[in-house]
LOKOL-528848 format. One record per atom (N, C-alpha, C): atom name; residue number from 0; x, y, z. Coordinates in Angstrom, 3 decimals, padded with zeros to 6 digits. Example, Ala and Ser with C-alpha at 12.3 -4.5 7.8 and 13.67 -1.06 7.14 Angstrom:
<site:N, pos:0, c1:013.190, c2:-005.690, c3:007.800> $
<site:CA, pos:0, c1:012.300, c2:-004.500, c3:007.800> $
<site:C, pos:0, c1:013.200, c2:-003.300, c3:007.800> $
<site:N, pos:1, c1:012.850, c2:-002.250, c3:007.080> $
<site:CA, pos:1, c1:013.670, c2:-001.060, c3:007.140> $
<site:C, pos:1, c1:012.900, c2:000.030, c3:007.870> $
This chain:
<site:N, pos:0, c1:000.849, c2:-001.172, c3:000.000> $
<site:CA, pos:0, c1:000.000, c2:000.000, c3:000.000> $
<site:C, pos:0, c1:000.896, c2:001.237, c3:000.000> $
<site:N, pos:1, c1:000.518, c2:002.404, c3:-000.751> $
<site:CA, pos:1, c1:001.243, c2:003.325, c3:-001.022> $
<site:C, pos:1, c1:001.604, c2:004.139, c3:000.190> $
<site:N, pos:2, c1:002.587, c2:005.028, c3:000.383> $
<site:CA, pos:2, c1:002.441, c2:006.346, c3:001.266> $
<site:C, pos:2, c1:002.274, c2:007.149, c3:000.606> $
<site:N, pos:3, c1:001.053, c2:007.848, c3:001.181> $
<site:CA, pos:3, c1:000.618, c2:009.172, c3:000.709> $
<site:C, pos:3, c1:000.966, c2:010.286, c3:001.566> $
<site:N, pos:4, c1:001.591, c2:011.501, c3:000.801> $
<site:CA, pos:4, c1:001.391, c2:012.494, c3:001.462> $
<site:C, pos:4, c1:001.385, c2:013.935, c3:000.357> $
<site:N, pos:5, c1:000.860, c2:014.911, c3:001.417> $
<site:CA, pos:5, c1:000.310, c2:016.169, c3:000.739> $
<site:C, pos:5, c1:001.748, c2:016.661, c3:-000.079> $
<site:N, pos:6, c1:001.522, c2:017.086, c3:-001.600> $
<site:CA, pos:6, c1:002.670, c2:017.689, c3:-002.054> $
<site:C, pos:6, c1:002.678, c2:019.000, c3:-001.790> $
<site:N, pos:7, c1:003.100, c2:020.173, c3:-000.988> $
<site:CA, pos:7, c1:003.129, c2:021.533, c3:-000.824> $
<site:C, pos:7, c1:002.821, c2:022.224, c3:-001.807> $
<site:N, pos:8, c1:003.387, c2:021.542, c3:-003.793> $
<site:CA, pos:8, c1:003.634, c2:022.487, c3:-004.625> $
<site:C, pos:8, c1:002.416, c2:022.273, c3:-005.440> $
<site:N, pos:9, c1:002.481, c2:020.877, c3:-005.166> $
<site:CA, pos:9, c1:000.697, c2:020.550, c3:-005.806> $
<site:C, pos:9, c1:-000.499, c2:020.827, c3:-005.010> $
<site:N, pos:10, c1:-000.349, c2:020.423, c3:-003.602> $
<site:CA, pos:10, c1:-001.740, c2:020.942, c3:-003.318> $
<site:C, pos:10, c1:-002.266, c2:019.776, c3:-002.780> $
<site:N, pos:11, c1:-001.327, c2:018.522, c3:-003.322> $
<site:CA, pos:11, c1:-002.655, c2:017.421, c3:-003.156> $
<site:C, pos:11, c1:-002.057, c2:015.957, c3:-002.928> $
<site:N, pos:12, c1:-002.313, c2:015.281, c3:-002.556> $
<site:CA, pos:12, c1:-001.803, c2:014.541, c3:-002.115> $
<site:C, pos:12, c1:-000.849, c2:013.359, c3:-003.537> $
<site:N, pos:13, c1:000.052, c2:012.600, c3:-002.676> $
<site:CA, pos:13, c1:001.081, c2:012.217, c3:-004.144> $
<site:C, pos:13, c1:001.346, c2:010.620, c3:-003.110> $
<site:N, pos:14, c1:001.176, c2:009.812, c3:-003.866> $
<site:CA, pos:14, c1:001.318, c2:008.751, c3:-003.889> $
<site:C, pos:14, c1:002.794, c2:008.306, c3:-003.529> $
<site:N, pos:15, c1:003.893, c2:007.371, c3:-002.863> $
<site:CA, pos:15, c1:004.709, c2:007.155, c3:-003.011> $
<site:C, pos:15, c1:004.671, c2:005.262, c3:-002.343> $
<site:N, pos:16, c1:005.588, c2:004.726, c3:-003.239> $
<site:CA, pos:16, c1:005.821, c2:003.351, c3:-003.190> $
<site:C, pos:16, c1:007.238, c2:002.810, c3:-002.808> $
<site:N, pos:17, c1:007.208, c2:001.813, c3:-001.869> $
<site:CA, pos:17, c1:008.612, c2:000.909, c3:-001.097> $
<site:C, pos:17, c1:009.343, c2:000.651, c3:-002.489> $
<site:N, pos:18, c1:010.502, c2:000.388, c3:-002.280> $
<site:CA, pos:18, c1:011.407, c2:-000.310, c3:-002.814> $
<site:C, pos:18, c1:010.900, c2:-001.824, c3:-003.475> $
<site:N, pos:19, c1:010.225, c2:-001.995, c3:-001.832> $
<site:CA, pos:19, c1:009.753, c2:-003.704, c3:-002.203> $
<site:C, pos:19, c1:008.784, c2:-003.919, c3:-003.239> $
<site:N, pos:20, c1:008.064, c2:-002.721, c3:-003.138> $
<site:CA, pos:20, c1:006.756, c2:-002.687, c3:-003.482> $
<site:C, pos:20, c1:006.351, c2:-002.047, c3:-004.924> $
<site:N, pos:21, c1:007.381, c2:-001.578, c3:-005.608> $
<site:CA, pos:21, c1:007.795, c2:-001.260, c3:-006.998> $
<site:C, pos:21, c1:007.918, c2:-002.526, c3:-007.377> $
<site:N, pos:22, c1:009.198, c2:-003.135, c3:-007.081> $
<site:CA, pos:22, c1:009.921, c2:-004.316, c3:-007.235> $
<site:C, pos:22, c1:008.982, c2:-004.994, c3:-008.056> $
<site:N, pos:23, c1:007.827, c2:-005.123, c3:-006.826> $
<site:CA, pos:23, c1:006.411, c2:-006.386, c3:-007.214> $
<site:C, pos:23, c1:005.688, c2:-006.018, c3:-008.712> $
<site:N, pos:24, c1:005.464, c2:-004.665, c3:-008.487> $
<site:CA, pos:24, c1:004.489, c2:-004.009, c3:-009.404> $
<site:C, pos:24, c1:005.188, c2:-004.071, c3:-010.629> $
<site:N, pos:25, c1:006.478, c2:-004.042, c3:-010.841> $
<site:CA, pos:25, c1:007.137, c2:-003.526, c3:-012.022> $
<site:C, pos:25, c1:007.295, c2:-005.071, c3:-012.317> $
<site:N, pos:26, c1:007.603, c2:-005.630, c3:-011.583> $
<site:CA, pos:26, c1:008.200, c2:-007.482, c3:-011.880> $
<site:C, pos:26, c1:009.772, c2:-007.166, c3:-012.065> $
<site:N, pos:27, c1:010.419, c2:-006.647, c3:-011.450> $
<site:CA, pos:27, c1:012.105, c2:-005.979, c3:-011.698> $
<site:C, pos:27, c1:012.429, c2:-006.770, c3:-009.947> $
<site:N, pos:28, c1:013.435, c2:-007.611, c3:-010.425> $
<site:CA, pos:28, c1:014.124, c2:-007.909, c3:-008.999> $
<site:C, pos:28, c1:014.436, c2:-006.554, c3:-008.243> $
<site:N, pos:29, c1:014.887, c2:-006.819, c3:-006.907> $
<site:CA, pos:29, c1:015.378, c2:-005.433, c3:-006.153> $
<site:C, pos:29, c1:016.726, c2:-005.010, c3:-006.771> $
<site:N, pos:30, c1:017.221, c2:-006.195, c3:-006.400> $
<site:CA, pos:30, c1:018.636, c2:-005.664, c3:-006.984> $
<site:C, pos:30, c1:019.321, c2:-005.099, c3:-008.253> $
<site:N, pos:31, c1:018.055, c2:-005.210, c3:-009.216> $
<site:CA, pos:31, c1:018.259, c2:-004.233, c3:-010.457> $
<site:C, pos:31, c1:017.956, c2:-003.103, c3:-010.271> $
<site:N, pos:32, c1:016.725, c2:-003.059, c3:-009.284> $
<site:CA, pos:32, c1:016.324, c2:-001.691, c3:-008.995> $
<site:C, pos:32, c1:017.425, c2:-000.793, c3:-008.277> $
<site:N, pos:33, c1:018.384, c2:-001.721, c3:-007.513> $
<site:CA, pos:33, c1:019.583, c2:-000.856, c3:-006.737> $
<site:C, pos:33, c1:020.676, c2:-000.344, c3:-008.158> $
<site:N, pos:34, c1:020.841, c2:-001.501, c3:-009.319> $
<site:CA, pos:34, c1:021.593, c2:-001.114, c3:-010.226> $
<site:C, pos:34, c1:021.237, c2:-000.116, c3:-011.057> $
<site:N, pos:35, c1:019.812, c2:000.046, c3:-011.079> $
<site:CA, pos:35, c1:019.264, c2:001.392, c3:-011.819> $
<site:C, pos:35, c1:019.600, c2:002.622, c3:-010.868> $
<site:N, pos:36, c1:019.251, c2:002.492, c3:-009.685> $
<site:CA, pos:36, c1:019.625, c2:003.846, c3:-008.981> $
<site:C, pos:36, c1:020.989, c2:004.020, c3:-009.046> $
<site:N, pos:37, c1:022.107, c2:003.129, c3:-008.524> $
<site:CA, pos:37, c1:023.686, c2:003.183, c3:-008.780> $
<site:C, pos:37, c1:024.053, c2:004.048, c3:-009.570> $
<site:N, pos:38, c1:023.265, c2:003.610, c3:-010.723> $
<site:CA, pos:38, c1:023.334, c2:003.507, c3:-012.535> $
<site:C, pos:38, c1:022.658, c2:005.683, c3:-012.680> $
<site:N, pos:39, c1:022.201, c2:005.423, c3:-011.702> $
<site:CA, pos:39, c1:021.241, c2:007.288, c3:-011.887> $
<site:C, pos:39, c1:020.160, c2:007.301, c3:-012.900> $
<site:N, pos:40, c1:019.606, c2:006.280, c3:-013.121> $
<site:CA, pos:40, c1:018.565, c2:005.949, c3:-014.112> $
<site:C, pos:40, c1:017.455, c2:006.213, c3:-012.902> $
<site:N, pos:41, c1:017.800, c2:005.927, c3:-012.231> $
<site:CA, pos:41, c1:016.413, c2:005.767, c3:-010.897> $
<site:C, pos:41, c1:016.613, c2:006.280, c3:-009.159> $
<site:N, pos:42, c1:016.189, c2:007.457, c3:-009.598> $
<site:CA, pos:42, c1:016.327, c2:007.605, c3:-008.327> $
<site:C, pos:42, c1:015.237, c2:007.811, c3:-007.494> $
<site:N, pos:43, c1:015.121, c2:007.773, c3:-005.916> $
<site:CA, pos:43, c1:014.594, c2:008.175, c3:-004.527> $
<site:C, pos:43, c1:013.918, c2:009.305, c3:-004.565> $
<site:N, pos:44, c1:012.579, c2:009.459, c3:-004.442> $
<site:CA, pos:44, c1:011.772, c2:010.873, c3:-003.946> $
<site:C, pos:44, c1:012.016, c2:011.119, c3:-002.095> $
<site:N, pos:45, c1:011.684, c2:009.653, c3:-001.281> $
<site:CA, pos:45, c1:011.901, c2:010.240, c3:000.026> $
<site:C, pos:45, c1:012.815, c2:008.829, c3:000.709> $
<site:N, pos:46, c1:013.453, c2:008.904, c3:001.358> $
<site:CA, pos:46, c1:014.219, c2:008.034, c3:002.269> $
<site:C, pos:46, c1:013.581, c2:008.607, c3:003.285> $
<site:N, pos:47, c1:012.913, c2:007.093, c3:004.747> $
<site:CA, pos:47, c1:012.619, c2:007.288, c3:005.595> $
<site:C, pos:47, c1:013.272, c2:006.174, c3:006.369> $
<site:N, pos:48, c1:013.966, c2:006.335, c3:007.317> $
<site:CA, pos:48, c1:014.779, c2:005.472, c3:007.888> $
<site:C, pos:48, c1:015.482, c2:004.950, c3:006.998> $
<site:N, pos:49, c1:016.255, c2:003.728, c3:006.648> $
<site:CA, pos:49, c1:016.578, c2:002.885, c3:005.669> $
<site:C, pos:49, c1:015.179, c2:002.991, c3:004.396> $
<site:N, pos:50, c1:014.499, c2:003.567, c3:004.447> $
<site:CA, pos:50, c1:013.485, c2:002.675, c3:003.378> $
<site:C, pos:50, c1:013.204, c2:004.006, c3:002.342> $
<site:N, pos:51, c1:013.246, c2:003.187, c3:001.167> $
<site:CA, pos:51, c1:013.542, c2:004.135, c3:000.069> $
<site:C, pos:51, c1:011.707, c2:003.969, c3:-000.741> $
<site:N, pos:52, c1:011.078, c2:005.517, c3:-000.703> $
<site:CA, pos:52, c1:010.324, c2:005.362, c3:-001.828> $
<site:C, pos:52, c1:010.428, c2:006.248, c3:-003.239> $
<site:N, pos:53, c1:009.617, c2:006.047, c3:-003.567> $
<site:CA, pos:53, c1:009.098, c2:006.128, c3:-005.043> $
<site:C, pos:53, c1:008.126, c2:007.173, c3:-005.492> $
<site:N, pos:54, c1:007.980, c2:008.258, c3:-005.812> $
<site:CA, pos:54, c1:006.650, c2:008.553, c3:-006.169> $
<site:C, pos:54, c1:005.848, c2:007.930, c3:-007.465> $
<site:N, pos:55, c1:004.870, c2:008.226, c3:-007.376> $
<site:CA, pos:55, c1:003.638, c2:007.025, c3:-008.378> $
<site:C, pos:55, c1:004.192, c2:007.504, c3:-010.047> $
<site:N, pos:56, c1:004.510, c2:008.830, c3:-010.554> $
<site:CA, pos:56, c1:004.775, c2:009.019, c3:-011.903> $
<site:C, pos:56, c1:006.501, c2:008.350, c3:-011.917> $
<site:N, pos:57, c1:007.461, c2:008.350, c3:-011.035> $
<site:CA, pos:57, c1:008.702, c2:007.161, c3:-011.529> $
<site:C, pos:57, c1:007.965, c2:006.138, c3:-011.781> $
<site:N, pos:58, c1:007.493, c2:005.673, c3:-010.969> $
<site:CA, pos:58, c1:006.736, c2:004.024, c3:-010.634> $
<site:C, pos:58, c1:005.959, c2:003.920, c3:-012.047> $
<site:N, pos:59, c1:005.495, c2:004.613, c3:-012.819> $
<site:CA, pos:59, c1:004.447, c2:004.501, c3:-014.140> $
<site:C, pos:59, c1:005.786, c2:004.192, c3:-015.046> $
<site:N, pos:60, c1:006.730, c2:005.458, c3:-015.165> $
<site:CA, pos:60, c1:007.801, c2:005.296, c3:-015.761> $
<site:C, pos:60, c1:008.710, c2:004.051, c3:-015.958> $
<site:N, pos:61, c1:008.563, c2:003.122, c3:-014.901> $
<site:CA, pos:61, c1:009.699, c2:002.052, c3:-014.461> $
<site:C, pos:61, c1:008.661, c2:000.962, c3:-014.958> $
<site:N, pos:62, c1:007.363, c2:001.032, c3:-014.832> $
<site:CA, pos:62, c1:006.842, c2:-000.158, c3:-015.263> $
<site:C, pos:62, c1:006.659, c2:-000.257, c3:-016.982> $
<site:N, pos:63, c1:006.173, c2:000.918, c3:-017.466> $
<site:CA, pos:63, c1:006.367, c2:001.024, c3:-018.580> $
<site:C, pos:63, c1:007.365, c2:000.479, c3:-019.186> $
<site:N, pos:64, c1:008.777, c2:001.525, c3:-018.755> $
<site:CA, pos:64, c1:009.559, c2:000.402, c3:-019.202> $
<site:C, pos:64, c1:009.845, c2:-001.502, c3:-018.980> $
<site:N, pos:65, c1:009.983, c2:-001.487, c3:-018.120> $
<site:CA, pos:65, c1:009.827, c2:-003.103, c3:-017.587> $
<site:C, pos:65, c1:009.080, c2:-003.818, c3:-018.656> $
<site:N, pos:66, c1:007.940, c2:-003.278, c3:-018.965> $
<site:CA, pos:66, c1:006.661, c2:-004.094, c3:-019.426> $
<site:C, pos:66, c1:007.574, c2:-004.238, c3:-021.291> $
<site:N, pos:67, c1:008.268, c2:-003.135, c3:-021.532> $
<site:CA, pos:67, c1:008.906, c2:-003.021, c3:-022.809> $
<site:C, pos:67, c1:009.991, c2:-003.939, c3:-022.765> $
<site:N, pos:68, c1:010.477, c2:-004.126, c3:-021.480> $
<site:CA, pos:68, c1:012.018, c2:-005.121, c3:-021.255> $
<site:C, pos:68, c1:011.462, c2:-006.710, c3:-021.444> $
<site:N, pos:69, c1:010.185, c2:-006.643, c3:-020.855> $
<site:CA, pos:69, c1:009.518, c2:-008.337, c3:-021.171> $
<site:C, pos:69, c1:009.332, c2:-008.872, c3:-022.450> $
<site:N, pos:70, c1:008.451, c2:-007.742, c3:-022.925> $
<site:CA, pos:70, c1:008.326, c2:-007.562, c3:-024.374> $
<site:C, pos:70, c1:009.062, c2:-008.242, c3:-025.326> $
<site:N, pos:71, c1:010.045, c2:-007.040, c3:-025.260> $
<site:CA, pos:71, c1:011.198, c2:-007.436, c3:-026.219> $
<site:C, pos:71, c1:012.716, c2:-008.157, c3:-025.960> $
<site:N, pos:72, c1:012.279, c2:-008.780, c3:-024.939> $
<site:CA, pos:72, c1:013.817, c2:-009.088, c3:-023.910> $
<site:C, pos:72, c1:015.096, c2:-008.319, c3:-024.140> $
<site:N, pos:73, c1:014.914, c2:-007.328, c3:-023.638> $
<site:CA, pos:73, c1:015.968, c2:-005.955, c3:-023.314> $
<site:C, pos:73, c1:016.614, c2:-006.158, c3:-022.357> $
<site:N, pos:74, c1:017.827, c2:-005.632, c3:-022.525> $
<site:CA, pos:74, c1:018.747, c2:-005.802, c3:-020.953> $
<site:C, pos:74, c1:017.914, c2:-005.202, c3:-020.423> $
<site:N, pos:75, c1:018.999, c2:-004.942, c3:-018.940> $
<site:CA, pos:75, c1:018.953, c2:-003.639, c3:-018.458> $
<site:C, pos:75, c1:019.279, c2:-002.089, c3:-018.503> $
<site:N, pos:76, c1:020.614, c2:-002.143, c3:-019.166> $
<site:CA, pos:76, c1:020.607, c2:-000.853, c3:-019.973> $
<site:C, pos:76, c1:019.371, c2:-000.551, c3:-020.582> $
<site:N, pos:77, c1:018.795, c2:-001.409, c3:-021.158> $
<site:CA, pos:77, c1:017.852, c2:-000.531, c3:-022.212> $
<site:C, pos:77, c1:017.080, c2:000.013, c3:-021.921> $
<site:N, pos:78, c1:016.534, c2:-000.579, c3:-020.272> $
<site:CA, pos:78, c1:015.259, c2:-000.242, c3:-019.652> $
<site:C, pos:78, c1:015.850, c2:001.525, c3:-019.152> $
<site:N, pos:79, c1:016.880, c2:001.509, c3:-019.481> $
<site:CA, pos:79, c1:017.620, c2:003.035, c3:-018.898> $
<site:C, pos:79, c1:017.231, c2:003.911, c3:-019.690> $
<site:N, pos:80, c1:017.660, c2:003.545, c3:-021.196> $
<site:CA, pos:80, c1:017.113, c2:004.235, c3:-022.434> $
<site:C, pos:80, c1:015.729, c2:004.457, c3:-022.582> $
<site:N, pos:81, c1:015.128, c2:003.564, c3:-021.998> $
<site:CA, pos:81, c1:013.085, c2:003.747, c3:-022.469> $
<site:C, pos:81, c1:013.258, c2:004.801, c3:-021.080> $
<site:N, pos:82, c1:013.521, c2:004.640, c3:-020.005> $
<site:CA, pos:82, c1:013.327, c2:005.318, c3:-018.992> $
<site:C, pos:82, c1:013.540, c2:006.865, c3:-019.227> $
<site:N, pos:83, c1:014.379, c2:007.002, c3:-019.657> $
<site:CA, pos:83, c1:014.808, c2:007.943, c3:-020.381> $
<site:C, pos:83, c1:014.069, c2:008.920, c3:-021.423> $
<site:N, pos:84, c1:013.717, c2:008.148, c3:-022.552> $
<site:CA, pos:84, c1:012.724, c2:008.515, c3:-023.501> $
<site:C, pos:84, c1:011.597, c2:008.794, c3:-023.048> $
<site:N, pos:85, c1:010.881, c2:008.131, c3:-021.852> $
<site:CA, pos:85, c1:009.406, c2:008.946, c3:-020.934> $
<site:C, pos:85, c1:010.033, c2:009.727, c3:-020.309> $
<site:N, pos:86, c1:010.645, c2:009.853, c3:-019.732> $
<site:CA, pos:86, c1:010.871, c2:011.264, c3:-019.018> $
<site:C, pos:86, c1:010.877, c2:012.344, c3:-019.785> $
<site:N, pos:87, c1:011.844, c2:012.326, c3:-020.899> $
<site:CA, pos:87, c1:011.710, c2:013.080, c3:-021.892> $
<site:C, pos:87, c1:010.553, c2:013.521, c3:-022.692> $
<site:N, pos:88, c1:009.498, c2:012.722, c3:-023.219> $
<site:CA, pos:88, c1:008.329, c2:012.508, c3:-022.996> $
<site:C, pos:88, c1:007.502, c2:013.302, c3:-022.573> $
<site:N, pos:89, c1:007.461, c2:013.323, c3:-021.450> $
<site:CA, pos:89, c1:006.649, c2:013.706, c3:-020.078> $
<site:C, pos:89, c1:006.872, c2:015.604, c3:-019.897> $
<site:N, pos:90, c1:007.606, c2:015.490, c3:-020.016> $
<site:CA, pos:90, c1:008.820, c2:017.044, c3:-020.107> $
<site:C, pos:90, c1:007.938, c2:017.611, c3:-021.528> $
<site:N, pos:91, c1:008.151, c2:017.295, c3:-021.880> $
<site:CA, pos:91, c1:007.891, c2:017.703, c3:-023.927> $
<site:C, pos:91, c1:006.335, c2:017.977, c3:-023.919> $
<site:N, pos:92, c1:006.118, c2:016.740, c3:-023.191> $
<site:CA, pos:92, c1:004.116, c2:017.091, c3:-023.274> $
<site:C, pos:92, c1:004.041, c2:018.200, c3:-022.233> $
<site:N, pos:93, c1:004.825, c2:018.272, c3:-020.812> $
<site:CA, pos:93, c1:004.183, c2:019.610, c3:-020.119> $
<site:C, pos:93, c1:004.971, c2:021.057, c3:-020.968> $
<site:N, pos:94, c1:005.615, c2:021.038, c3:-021.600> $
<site:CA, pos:94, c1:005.686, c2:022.092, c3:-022.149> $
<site:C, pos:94, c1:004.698, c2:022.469, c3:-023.538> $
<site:N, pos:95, c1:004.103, c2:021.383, c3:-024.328> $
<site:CA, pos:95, c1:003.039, c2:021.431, c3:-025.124> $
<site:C, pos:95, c1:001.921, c2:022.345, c3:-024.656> $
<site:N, pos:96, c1:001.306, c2:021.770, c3:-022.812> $
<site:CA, pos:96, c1:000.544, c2:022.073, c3:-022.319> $
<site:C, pos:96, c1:000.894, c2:023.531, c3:-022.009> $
<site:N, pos:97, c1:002.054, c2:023.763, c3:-021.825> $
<site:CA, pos:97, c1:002.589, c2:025.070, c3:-021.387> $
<site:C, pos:97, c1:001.921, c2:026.434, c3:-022.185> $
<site:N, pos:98, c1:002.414, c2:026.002, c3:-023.673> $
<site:CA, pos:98, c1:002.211, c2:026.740, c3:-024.841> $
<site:C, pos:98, c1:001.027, c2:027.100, c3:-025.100> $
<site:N, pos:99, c1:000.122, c2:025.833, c3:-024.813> $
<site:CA, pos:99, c1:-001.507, c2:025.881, c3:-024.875> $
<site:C, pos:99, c1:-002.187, c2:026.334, c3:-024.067> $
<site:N, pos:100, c1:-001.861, c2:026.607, c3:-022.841> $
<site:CA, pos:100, c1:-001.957, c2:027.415, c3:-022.059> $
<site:C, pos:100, c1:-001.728, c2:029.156, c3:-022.627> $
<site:N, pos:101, c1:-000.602, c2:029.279, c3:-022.727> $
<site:CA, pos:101, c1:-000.669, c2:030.545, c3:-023.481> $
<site:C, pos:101, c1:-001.272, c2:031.109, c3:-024.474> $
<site:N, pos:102, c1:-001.087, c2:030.225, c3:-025.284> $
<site:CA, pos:102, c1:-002.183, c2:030.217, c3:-026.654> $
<site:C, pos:102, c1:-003.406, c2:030.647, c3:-026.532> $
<site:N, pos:103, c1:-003.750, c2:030.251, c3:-025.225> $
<site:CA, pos:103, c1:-005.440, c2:030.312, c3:-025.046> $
<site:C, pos:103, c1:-005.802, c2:031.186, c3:-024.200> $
<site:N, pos:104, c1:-004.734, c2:031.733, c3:-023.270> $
<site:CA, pos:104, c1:-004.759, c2:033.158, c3:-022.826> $
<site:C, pos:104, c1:-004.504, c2:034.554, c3:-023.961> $
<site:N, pos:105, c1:-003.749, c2:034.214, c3:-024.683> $
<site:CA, pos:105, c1:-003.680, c2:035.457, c3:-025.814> $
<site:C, pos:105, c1:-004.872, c2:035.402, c3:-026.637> $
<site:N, pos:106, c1:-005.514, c2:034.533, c3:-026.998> $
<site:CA, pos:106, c1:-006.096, c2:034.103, c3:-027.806> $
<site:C, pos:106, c1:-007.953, c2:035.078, c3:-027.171> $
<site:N, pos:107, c1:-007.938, c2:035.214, c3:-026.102> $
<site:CA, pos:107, c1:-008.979, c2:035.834, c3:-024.878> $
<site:C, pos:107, c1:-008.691, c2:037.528, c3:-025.538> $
């Protein structure tokens, strides 16, 4: 079960997931998951004691990829590269939204 807590910048509450508990969801042993973070492909939103989570948009990101690593039997590097390409992604569409946003204020 997730930890939730309020994001200050959002307003609203944000989902975050265990180490263990990615692991499950994604189907990624732990210890790749330690080689992705090593690796800086993946990193930590909050450390609480020893225990490392996740917020829910990495966790979309990591399964996505994963689900592409089953797929097509991809290393692990590669899952770095797809990881990569959504983030990038993700970035590209909020600046789309950005524009359209503006667009539609000038546009008034």
């Amino acid at each position: 079960m997730p930890l939730q807590i309020i994001d200050q910048a959002l307003m609203q509450p944000v989902d975050y997931w265990s180490l263990a508990e990615v692991s499950e969801l994604c189907e990624i042993a732990q210890y790749e998951m330690q080689e992705l973070m090593e690796y800086g492909a993946l990193q930590s939103d909050i450390v609480l004691g020893e225990q490392v989570y996740f917020a829910a948009q990495r966790v979309n990101d990591l399964k996505v990829a994963c689900a592409q690593r089953r797929d097509y039997d991809l290393d692990l590097f590669s899952v770095v590269l797809v990881m990569g390409y959504l983030d990038e992604i993700d970035k590209l569409r909020q600046q789309i939204r950005g524009y359209q946003a503006q667009c539609g204020q000038a546009a008034h």
